[in-house]
C-alpha positions as CSV (number, residue, x, y, z in Angstrom):
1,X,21.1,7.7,-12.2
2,X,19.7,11.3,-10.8
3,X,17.4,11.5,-8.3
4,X,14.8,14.1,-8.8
5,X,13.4,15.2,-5.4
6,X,11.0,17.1,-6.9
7,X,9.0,13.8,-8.1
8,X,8.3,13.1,-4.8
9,X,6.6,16.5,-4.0
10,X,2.8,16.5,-3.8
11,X,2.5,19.5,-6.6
12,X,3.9,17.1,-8.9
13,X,1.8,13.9,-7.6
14,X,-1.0,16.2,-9.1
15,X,0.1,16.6,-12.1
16,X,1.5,13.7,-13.1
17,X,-0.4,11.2,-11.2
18,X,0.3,9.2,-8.0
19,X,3.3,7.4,-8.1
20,X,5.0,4.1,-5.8
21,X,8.0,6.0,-5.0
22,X,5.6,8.7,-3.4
23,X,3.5,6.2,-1.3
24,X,6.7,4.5,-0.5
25,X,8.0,7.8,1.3
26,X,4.2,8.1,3.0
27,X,4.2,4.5,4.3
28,X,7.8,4.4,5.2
29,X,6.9,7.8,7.2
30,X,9.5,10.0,5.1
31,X,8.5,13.6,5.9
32,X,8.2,16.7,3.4
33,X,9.9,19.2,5.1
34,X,8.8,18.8,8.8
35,X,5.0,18.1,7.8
36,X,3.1,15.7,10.2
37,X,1.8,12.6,9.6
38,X,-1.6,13.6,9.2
39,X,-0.3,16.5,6.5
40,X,1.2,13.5,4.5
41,X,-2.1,11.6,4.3
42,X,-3.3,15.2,3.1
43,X,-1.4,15.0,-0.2
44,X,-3.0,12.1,-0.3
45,X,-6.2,12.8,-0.6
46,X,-5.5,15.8,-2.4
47,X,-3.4,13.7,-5.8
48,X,-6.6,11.5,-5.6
49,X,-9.2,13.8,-5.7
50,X,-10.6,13.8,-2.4
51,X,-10.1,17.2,-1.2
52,X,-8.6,20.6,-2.1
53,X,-5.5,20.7,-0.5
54,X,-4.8,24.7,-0.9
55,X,-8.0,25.3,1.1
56,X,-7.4,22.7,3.8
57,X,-4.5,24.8,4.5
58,X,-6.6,27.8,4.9
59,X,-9.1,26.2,6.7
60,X,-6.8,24.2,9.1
61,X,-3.6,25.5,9.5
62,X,-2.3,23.3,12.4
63,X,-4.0,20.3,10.4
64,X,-5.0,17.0,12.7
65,X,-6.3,13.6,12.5
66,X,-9.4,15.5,13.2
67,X,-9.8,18.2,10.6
68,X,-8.5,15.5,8.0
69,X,-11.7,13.4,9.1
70,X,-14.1,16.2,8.7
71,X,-13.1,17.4,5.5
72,X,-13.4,14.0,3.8
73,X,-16.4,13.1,5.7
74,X,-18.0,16.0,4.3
75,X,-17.2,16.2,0.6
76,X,-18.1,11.9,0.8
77,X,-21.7,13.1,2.5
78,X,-23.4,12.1,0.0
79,X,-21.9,9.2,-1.6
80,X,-23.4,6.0,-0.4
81,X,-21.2,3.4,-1.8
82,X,-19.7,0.9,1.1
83,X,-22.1,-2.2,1.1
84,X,-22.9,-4.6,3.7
85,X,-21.4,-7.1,2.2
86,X,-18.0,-5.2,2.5
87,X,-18.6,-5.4,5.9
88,X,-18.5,-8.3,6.8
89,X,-15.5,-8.7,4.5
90,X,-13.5,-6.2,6.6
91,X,-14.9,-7.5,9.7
92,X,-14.0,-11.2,8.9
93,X,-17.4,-12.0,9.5
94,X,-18.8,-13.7,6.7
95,X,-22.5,-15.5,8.5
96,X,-25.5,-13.0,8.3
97,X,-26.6,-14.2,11.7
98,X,-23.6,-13.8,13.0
99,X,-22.6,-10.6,11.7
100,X,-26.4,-9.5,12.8
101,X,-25.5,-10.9,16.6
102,X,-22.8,-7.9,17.0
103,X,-23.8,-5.2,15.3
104,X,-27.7,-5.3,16.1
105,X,-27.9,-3.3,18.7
106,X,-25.4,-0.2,17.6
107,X,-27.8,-0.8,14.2
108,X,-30.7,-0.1,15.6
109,X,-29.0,2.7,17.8
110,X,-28.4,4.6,14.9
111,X,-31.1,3.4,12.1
112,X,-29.1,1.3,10.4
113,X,-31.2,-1.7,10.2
114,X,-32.7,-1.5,7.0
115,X,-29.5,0.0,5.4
116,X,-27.6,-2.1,2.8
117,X,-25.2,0.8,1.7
118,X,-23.1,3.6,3.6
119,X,-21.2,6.5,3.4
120,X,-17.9,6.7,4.1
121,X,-18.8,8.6,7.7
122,X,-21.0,6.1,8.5
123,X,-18.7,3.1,7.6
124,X,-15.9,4.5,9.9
125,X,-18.4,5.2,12.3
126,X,-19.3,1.4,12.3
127,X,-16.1,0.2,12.2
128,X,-15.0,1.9,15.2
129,X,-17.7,0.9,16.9
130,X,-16.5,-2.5,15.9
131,X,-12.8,-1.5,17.6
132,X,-12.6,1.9,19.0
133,X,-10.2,4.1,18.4
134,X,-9.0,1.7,15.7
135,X,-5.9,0.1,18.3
136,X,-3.8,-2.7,16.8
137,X,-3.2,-3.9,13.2
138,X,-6.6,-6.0,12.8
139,X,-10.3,-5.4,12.1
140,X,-11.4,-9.0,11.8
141,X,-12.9,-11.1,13.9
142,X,-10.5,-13.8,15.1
143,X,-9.9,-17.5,16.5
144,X,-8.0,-18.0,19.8
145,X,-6.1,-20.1,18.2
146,X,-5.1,-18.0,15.5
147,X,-4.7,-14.9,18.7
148,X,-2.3,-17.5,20.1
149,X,-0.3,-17.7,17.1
150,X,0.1,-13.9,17.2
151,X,0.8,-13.0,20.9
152,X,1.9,-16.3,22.6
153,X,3.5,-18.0,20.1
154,X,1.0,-20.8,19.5
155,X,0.5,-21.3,23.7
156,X,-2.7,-21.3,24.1
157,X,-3.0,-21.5,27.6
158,X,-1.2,-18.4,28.1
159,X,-3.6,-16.3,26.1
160,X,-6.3,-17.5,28.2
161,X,-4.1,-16.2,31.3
162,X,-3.4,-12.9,29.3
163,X,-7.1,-12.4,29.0
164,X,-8.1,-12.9,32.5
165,X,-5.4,-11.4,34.4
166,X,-5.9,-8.1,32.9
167,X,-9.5,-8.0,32.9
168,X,-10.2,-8.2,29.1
169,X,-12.5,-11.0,29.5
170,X,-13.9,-12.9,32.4
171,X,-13.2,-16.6,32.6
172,X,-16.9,-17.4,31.7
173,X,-16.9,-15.1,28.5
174,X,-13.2,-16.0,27.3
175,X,-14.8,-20.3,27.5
176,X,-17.8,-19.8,25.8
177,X,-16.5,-18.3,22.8
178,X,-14.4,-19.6,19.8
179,X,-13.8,-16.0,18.3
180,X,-13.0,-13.0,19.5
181,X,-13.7,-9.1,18.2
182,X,-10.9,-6.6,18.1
183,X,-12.7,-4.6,20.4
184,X,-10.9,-7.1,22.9
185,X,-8.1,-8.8,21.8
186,X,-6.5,-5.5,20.7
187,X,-6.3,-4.3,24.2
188,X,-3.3,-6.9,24.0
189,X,-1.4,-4.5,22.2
190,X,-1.0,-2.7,25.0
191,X,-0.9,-5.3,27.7
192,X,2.2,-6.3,25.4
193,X,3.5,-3.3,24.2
194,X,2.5,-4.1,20.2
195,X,2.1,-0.9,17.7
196,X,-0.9,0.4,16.5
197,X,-2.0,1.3,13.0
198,X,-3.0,5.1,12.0
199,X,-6.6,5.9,11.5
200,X,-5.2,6.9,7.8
201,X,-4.4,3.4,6.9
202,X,-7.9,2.2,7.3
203,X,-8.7,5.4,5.2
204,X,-6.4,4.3,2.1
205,X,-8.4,0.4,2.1
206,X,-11.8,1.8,2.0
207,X,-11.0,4.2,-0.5
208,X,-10.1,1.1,-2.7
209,X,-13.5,0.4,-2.5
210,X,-15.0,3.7,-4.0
C-alpha cells in the first residue's frame, strides 16, 4: 500500500473533503511542517467553511489562539444558533432552577436573561465564565462522588482534604453542596499535575451543533 502524504495536506482537505486520517494527524498533534497548534485548528476551519485560510495568513502571520478566536467570532456574528437548552447539556445541568441559580447573575450582567439563543461569541463567552480559561478535560457540573472516582480513586475523604488544603473551597461550602462546577474542581488539575484540554477542542463540539 502507498502512502500519499499529500492527502493529508490542507489544500487537498478542500478539495476533496475532510477526511479521518486528517483529523487523526490534528488530534494526535502531527504537525504540517513546523505549523503550531493553533495553525492546525486553522485548516480546520478553513476545509469546513469557517474561514478563508489564505487571508488569515495575511491578516495574522504569527497566528494565535487569539487571532483564531477573532476571526471565527466575527464571520459567526450574526448567526444565533446555540440554544439554551444546549446549555445546559454541555454544562451537565439539566434543572431550569438550577441552571438559573449559576448563571443569573453573569446573565443579567451581560443581558442575557431573556435570551434563548446565542452566538457562537457569546456561547464561549458563557462557557468560560462557567470555567475560565477552559482548564481540565470537563465542562459539566459534577458529583463528589463521581470527582472522587476521578482524582482519588474513589476516596472520598481525601478529595474533601484536597479541597480544603489548597483553598478551593472552604469547609462550609465543600459540606453543603453535592455538586460541584468546573470553575473549582478543575483547579485540581493543577494541584495534581492533570493536562488540560485546548480551547480548540471545545471549538470542534460546538461546531457540531451549527
Amino acid at each position: 500500500m502507498n502512502f500519499d502524504i499529500d492527502k493529508f495536506k490542507p489544500s487537498y482537505q478542500r478539495k476533496n473533503g475532510l477526511t479521518i486520517g486528517f483529523l487523526l494527524f490534528c488530534f494526535l498533534g502531527v504537525s504540517f511542517k513546523e505549523d503550531t497548534f493553533d495553525r492546525t485548528f486553522a485548516y480546520l476551519f478553513h476545509i469546513l467553511g469557517i474561514i478563508n485560510y489564505g487571508d488569515l495568513k495575511t491578516k495574522y502571520p504569527n497566528l494565535n489562539d487569539t487571532d483564531l478566536l477573532r476571526e471565527v467570532f466575527f464571520v459567526s456574528r450574526n448567526n444565533k444558533v446555540y440554544k439554551l437548552k444546549l446549555l445546559r447539556e454541555i454544562t451537565g445541568i439539566k434543572s431550569k432552577d438550577l441552571f438559573r441559580k449559576h448563571f443569573e447573575t453573569y446573565f443579567e450582567e451581560m443581558n442575557y436573561t431573556r435570551r434563548r439563543v446565542f452566538t457562537l461569541e457569546e456561547t464561549y463567552n458563557i462557557l468560560n465564565f462557567w470555567n475560565p480559561d477552559f482548564k481540565g478535560e470537563s465542562l459539566q457540573l459534577l458529583l463528589k462522588t463521581e470527582l472522587a472516582s476521578i482524582y482519588t480513586t474513589g476516596d472520598y475523604d481525601l478529595l474533601e482534604e484536597t479541597f480544603i488544603d489548597n483553598n478551593i473551597m472552604s469547609l462550609e461550602a465543600y459540606k453543603n453542596v453535592k455538586k460541584i462546577p468546573p470553575k473549582l474542581y478543575n483547579q485540581l488539575d493543577e494541584t495534581l499535575e492533570r493536562g488540560n484540554a485546548n480551547v480548540c477542542f471545545y471549538f470542534l463540539f460546538l461546531l457540531n451543533y451549527t
